[in-house]
DOPADO-291757 format. One record per residue: x, y, z of N, C-alpha, C, O, CB in turn. Coordinates in steps of 0.1 Angstrom, whole numbers, plus 5000, padded with zeros to 4 digits. Glycine has a CB too. Example, Ala and Ser with C-alpha at 12.3 -4.5 7.8 and 13.67 -1.06 7.14 Angstrom:
2
513249435078512349555078513249675078514249675085511349555090;512849785071513749895071512950005079513450115080514149945057;
//
This chain:
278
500949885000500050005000500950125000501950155006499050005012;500150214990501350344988501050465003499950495006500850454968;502250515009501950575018502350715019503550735022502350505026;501650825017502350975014503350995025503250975037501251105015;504451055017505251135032504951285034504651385028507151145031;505151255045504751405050505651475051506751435056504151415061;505551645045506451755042507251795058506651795068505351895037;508251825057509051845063508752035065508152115058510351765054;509552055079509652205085509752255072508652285069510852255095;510552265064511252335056510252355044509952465038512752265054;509752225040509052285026507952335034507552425027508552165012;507152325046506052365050506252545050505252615049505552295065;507752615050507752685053508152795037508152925039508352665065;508452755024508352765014507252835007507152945001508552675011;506552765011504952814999504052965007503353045000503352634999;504352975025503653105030504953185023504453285019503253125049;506053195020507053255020507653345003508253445001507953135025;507053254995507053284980505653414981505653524976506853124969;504653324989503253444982503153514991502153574990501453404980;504053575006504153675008505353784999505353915002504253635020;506053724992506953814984506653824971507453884964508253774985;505253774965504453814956504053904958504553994951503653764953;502853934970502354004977503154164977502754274971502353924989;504154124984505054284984505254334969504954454966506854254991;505754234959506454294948504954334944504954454940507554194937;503654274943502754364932502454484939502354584932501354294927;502154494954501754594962502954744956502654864959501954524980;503854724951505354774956505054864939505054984935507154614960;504854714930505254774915504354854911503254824914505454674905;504654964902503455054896503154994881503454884877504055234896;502555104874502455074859503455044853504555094856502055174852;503454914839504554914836505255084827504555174820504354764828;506455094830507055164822507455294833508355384832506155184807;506255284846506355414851507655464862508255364867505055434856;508055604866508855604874508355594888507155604890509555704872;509355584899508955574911508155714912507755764902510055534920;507955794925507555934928508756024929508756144925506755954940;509855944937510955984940511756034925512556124927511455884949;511755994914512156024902511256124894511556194885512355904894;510056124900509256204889509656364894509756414905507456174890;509956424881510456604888508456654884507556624876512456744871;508856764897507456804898507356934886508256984880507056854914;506056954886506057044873506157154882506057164894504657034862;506557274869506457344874505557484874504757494865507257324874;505757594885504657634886504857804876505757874878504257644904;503957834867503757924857503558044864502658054872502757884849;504158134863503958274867503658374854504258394843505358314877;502858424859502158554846502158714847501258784851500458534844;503658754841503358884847503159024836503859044827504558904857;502059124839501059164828502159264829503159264836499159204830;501759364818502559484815501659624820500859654828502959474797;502459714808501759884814500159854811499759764804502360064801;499259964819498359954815497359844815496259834809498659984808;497959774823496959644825497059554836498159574843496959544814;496259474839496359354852496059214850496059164838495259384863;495959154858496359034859495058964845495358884836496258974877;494358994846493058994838493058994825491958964818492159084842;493959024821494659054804495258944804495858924793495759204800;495558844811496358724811494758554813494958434815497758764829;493558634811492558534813492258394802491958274803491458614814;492458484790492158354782493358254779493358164770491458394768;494458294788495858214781495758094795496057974795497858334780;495158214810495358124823494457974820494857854821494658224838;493158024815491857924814492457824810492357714815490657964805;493257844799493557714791494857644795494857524794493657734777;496157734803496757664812496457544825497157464830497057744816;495257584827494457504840493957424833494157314838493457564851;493257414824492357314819493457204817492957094818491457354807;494357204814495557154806496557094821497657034820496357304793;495857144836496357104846497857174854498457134864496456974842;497857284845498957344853499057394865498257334873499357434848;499557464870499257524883499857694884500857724890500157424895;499057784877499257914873498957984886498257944895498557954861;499858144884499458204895499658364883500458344874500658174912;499058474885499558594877499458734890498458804892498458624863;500658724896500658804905500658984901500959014889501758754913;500259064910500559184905501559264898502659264904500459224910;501559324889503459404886502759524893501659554891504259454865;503559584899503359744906503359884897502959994900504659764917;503959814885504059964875504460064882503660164881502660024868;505760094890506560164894507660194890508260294895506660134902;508060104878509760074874510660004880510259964891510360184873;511359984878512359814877512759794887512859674890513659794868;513559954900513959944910512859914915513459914926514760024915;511559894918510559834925510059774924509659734935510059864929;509559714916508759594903509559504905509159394908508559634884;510559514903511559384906512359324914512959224911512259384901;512459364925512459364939510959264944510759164950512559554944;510059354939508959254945508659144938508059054945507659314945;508959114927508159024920509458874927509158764930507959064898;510658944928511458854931511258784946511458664949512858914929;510758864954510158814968509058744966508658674976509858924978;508458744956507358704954507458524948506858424951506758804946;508658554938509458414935509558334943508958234943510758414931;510558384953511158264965509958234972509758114975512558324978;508858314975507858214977507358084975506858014983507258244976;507758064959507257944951508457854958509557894961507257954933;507857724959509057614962508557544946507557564939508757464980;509757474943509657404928509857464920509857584920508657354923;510257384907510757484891509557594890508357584895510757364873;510257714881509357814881508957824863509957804856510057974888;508257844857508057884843507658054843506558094846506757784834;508758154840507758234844508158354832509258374827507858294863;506658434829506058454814505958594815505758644826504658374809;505958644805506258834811505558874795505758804785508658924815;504858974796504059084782504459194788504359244799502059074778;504959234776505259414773506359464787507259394791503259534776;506159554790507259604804507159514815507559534826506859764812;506459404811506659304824508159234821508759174830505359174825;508659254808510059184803511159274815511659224825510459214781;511359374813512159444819511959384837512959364845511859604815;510459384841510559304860510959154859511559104869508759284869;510759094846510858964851512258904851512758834860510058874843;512958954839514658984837515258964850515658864855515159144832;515259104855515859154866515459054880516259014887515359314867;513859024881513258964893514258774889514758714898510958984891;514158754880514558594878516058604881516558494883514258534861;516758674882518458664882518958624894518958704903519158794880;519458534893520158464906518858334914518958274924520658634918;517658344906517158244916517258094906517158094894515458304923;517357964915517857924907516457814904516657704899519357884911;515757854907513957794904513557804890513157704883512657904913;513757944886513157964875514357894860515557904858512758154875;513257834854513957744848514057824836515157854831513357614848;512757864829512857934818512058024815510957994819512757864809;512258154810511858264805510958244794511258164785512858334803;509758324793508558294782508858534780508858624788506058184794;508958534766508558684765507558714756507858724744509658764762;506458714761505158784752504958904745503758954747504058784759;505658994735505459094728506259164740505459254745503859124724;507459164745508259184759509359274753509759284741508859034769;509859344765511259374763512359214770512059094772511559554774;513259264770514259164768515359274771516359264765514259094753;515259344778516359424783517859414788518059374800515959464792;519059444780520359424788520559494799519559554804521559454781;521959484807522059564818522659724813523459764804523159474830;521959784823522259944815521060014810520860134811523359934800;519859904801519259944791518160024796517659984806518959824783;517660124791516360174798515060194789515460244779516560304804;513560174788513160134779512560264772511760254763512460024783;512860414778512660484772513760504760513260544750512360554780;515160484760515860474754515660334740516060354729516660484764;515060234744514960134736513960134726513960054717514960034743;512660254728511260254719512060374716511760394704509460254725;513060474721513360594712514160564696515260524694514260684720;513060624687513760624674513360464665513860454654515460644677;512260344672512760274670511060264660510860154655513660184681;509860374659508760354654507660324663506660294657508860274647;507660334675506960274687505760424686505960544685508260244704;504660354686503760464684503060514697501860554699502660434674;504260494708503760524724504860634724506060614722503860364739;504160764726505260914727504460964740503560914747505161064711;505461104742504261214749503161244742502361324748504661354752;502861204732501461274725500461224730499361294731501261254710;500561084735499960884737499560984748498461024745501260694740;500061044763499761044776498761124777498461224770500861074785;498061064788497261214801498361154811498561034814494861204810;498861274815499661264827499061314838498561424838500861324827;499161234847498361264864499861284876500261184883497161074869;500261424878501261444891500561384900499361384899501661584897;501461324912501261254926502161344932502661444927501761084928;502261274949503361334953504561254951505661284954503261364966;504161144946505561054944506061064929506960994923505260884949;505361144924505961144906504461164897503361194901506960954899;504861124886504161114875503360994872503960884869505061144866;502260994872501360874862501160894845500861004841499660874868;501260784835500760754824500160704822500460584823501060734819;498560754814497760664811497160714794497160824788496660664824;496860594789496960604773495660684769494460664772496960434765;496160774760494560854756494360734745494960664738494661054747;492860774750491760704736492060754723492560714713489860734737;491560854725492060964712493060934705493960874710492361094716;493260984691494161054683494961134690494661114702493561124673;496261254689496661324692497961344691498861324699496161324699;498161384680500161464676500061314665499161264659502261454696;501361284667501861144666501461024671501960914668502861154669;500661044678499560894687498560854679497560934680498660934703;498360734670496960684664495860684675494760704671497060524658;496060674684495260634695495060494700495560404694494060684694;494160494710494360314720494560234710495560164709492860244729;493060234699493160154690493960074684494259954683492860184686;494260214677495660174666496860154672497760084667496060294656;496860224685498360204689498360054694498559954687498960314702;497760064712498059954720496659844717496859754725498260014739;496059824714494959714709494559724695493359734692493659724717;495459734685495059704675494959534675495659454681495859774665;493759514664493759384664492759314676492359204674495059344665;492459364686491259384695489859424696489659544697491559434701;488759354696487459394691487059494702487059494714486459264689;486459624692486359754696485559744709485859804719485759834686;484859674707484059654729485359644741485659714751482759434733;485959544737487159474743488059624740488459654751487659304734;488259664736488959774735489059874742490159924745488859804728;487759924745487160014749486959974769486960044779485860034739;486759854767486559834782488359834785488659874796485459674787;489459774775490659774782491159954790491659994800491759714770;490460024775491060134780490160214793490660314798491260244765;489160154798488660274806489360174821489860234831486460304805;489360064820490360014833491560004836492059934845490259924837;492260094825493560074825494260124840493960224845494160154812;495260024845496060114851497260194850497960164840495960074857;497660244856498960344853500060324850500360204852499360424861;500960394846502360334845503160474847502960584840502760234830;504560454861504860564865505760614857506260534849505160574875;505960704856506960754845508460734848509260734839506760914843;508760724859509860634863510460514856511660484854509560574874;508860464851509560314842510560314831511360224827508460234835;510360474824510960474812512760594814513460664807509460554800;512760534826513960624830514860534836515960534831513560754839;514560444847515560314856515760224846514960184837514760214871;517560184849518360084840518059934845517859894856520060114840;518059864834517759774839519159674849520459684848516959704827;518459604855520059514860520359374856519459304851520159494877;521659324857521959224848520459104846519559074853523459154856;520759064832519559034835519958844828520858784821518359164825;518458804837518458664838518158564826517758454828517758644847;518358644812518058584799519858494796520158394791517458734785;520358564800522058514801522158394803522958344795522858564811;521458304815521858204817520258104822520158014830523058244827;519258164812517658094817517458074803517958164795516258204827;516757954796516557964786515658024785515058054795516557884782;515058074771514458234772513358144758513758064750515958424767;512158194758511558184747510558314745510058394754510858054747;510258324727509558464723508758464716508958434705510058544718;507658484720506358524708506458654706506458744715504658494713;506658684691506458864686505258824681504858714678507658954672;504758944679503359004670504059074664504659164670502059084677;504059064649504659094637503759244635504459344631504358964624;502759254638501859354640501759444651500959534652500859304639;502759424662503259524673503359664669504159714661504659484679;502359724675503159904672503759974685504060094686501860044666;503759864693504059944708505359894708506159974713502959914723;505759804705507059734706507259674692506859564689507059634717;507959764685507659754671508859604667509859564674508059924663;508359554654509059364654510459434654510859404666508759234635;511059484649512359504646513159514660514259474662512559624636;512459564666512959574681512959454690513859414698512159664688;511859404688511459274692512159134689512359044697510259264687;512659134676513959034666515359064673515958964676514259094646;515859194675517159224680517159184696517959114702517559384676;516159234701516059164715515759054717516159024728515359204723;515158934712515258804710516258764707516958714716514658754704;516758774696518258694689519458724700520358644702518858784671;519358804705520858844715520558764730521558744737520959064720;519258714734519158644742518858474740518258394747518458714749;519558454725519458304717517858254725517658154733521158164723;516858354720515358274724515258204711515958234701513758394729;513958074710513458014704512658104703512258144714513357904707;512158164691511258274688509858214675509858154665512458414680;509258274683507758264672506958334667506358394676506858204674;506758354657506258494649504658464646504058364641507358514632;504358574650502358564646502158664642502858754646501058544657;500958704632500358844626499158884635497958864633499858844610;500158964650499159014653499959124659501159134658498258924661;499059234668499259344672499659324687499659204691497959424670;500159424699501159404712500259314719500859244726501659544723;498659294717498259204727497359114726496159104726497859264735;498658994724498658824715497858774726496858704724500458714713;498458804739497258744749496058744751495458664759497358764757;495458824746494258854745493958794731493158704731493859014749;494458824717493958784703494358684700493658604694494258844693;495658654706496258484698496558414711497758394713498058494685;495458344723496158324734496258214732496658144742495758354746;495958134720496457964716497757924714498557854720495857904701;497758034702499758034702500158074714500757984719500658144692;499958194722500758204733500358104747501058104757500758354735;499558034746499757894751500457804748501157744757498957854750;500557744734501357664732502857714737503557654745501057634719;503357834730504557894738504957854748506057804748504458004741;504257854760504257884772504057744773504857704781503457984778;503357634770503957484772505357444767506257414775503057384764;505357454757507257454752507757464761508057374768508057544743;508057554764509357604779508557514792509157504802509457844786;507157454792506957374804507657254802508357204810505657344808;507357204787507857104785509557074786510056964787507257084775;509857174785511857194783512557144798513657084801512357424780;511257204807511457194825511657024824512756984827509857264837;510756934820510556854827511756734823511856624830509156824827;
//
């Protein structure tokens, strides 16, 4: 008669021992192909900073589609004081952020963000929307002089403070100024136009007088959308200040404010350099 033997300590202790280390490895393993958490770099966080004459709100149809798309945007204030103060803050405002920074500048926001990005070592890459692009030294009254820019004294109502001078854009025609239209929203539907110009806010006259300081296109990779159709920051100006800061540059037929008319392209823009981060 056939008689089974019976398992021994050892194999009895085999079979709990394999499917507890099954157990661990499926608990343990993720999707195939994927990284641990500890490898994944976090994205990073988009900063939006508006120019003269406007607020955070001129930056709405580019934010919408940033979030939808899952970023994590913030468009803090620019002070429209000029560079020794605009940039000072925006940069305290930086080190707040923990994690890579993407951070995106239209019109005289180029000259805060330059200066505000220099030396921190978060911000990964520079986005310039219809921007200056300022060297050290440069001042941007000096940089629209002579260069076609259809923003003069003719452009202002000037409002004295006790702390200086305000600029704000006449609607009107006047000297050498097409007016809002033609100048700073061409290419903007006349309702939309009309509501930019009655909420505009100021820009001190300071701005077009303080140099800028070394600036952080030197050593941040830098990208550019021109509006071929810029009269406030006319292309030719716009090409020489790109090329000297080796940006990846992208050209559209539109007027200084792409964010508001072309905020697809200047979305996609502004993914590129997310994508460059990761």
């Amino acid at each position: 008669m056939f008689t089974r033997k019976s398992a021994g300590p050892r194999a009895l202790l085999i079979g709990p021992v394999l499917l507890l280390a099954g157990l661990v490895a499926f608990a343990t393993a993720g999707p195939a192909g994927a990284e641990s958490p500890a490898k994944q770099r976090p994205r990073p966080t988009i900063v939006l900073v508006h120019g003269d004459w406007a607020d955070a709100s001129s930056w709405s149809a580019v934010t919408e589609r940033l979030l939808s798309k899952g970023n994590k945007v913030v468009a803090p204030p620019n002070l429209l004081r000029g560079p020794a103060t605009d940039a000072p803050y925006l940069a305290s405002y930086l080190r707040s952020i923990s994690g890579p920074i993407v951070l995106v500048a239209h019109s005289y926001g180029g000259f805060v963000a330059t200066n505000a990005a220099t030396g921190n070592p978060n911000v990964k890459a520079l986005v310039c929307i219809d921007c200056f692009l300022p060297d050290e030294g440069e001042v941007a009254g000096g940089l629209v002089a002579n260069s076609g820019s259809c923003v003069g004294e003719d452009g202002f109502n000037q409002v004295p403070y006790d702390g200086g001078v305000d600029l704000y854009l006449r609607w009107e025609a006047n000297g050498a100024y097409p007016g809002f239209v033609d100048c700073f929203a061409n290419g903007v539907a006349p309702k939309d136009a009309m509501l930019l110009a009655a909420g505009q806010r100021p820009a001190a006259v300071a701005q077009f007088s303080e140099p800028s300081g070394p600036p952080a296109w030197k050593t941040i990779p830098t990208w550019s959308l021109i509006g071929t159709q810029d009269n406030v920051i006319p292309r030719a100006l716009q090409e020489m200040m790109s090329s000297r800061a080796h940006a990846h540059i992208t050209r559209v037929s539109a007027g200084h404010l792409t964010l508001i008319t072309r905020p697809a392209d200047v979305t996609k823009v502004i993914l590129a350099a997310v994508d460059a981060t990761k």
